[in-house]
N, C-alpha and C positions, 0 to 999 in steps of 0.2 A: 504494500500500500504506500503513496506516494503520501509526504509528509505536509501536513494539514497545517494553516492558520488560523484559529478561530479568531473572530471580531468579538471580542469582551463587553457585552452592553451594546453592539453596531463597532463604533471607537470610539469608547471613553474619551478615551485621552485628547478627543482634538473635537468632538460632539456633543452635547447633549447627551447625555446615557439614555438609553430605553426609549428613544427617539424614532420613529419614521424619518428624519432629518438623519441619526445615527447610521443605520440601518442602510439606507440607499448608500452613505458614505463607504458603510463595508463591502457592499456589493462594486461600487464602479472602482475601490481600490483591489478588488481583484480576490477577498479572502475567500477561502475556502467554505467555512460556513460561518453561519452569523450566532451568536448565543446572546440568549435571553433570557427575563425573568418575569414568572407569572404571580398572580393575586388574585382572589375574587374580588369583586367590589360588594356592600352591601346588596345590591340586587342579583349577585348570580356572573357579573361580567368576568370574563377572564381578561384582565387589566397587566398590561407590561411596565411593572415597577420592581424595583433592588428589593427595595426597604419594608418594611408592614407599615409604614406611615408615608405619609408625603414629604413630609420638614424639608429632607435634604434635598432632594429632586425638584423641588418646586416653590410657587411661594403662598401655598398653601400649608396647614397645619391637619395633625389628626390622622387613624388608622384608616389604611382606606378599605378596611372590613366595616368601619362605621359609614362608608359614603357611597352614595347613586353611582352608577358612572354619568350620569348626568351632572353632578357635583365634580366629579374629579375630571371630565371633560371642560369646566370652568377655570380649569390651572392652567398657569403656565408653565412648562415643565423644562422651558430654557427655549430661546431665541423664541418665542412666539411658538414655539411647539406643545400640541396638544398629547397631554398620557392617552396613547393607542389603548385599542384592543388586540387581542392576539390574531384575530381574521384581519385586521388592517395590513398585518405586517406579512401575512399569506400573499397578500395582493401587491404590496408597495413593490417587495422582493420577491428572486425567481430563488436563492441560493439558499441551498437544505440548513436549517435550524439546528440549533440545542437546545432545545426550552427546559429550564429550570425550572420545578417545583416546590413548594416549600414541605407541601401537608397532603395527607391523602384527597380532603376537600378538593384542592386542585388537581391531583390527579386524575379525578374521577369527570372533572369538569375537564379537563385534555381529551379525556378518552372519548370523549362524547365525540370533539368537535374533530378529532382524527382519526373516530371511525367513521364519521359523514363526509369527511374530505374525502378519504384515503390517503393519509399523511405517515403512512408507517416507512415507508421510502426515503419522505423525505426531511421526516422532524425523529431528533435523537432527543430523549427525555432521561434529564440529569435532576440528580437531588442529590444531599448532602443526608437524605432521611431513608434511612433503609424500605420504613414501612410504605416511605410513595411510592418508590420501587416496585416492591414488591405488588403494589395494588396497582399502580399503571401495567407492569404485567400480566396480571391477572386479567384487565380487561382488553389490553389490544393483544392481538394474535400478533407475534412478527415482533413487536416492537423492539426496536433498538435502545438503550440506558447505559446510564453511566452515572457511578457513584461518584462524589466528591468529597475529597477528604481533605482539611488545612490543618488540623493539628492531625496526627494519626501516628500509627508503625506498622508492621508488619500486620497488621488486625484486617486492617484495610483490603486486603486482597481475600480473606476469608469473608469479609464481611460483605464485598460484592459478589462472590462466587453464591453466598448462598442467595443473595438477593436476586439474583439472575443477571446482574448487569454484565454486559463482555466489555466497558471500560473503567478506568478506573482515571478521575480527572485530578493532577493533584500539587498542590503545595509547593512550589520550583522551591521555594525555599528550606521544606523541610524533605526532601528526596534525596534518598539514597540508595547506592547501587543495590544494596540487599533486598530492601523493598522494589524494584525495577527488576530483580532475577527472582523473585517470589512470585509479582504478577504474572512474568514470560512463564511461568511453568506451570499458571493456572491459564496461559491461553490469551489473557487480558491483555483488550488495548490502550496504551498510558500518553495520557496528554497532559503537561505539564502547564501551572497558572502562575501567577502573570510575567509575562514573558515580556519582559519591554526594553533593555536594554541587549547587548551583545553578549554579557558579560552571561546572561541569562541564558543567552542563544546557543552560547558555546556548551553550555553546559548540557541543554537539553541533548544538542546532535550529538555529544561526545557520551550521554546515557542512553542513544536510539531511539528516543521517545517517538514515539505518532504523531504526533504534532504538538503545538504550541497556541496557545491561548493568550491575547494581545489585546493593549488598548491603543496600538497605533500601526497605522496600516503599513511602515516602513518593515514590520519587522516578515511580513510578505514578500516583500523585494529582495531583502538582504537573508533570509534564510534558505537559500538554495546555494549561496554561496559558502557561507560558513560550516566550517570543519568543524 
C-alpha cells in the first residue's frame, strides 16, 4: 500500500478546523484522505466539530448536545464559515474520509447514514472508544476502523484486534519500535499523529508507518521524498 497523508481536521494548520473551507483545502492540496470529527447536535444532526462544546471553534458558547443545529448553524466557526453536517462534506468532497467518533450514540447515527449512502468504500471510522468500534461494526457489514491511541503501550494492538479494527492511529510522539512490531504481527495498519514537521516525517518513514496524519498540506509534497 502506497503511503497515505491524512488532512487532520481538512488542514488545521493553515484553515478553519472542521470547515467545508478546511476540507476543499485538503482535497485541491492533493491529500490522501480527509479526517474528521462527528457530534450529534441536540436534534439528532451529525454535526462536524473537535470539541463536545463550541468555545474553541467558534464564537459561540455551550455543549453542542445542548443545541439545534439550527443554533449551531448560527456560529461562526472561522472566516464566515458555517459548523457543517456530515452529508455536507459527502458532497463538498470526492476524497475517502476518516470520521471520528466519540460515543456509541454516534456510531449508530454513522451507521444509518452509510448504510443509505453506501459509504463503507469510502469512509474509515476511527475512535479513541473501543465500544464505538465495536458497535459501528456490529452495524455496517465491511466497515473499515481504526483505533486511536495518544497515551497507550503495547495494550493498544490487543485492544484493536479484539475490537475489530485493522488500524491502529497513533501518538508520533509516544511510538515505539516494539509497539510498531506488535501491530505488524497482529496484521494492523499504523498511521502515525500529528505529523507536521520533518523531524516527524523522518521518523515515521524510518518506523514504515502507512501513512501520516497532518495539519498542513506541505507534508504531502515532501513525504515521498524523505528517507
Amino acid at each position: 500500500m502506497n503511503f497515505l497523508t491524512i488532512g487532520h481536521r481538512g488542514v488545521m494548520g493553515t484553515e478553519p478546523e472542521n470547515t467545508l473551507r478546511s476540507f476543499v483545502a485538503a482535497q485541491h492540496a492533493g491529500l490522501d484522505v480527509i479526517e474528521l470529527d462527528l457530534h450529534l447536535s441536540k436534534d439528532g444532526a451529525l454535526v462536524v466539530m473537535h470539541d463536545a462544546d463550541v468555545d474553541r471553534t467558534t464564537d459561540g458558547t455551550g455543549p453542542i448536545a445542548e443545541k439545534t443545529l439550527s443554533e449551531l448553524r448560527a456560529l461562526d466557526a472561522g472566516r464566515g464559515e458555517r459548523v457543517p453536517v456530515f452529508e455536507e462534506v459527502l458532497e463538498a468532497v470526492r476524497a475517502p474520509l476518516q470520521a471520528e467518533i466519540k460515543d456509541i450514540a454516534a456510531a449508530r447515527a454513522l451507521a444509518e447514514v452509510m448504510l443509505k449512502r453506501d459509504l463503507v468504500a469510502r469512509v474509515e471510522v476511527s475512535s479513541f472508544h473501543d465500544e464505538a468500534i465495536a458497535e459501528i461494526t456490529r452495524l455496517v457489514p465491511g466497515v473499515r476502523t481504526a483505533l486511536i491511541g495518544s497515551r497507550y503501550g503495547t495494550d493498544i494492538v490487543e485492544r484493536a484486534v479484539e475490537a475489530g479494527a485493522a488500524t491502529v492511529c497513533l501518538n508520533i510522539r509516544r511510538l515505539t519500535l516494539e509497539i510498531v512490531e506488535q501491530a505488524r504481527k497482529a496484521d494492523l495498519r499504523i498511521i502515525g499523529w500529528v505529523v507536521n514537521t520533518q523531524d516527524h516525517l523522518r521518523l515515521v518513514r524510518a518506523l514504515q508507518l502507512d501513512g501520516a496524519t497532518t495539519d498542513y498540506p506541505e507534508i504531502k509534497r515532501t513525504g515521498r521524498f524523505t528517507a
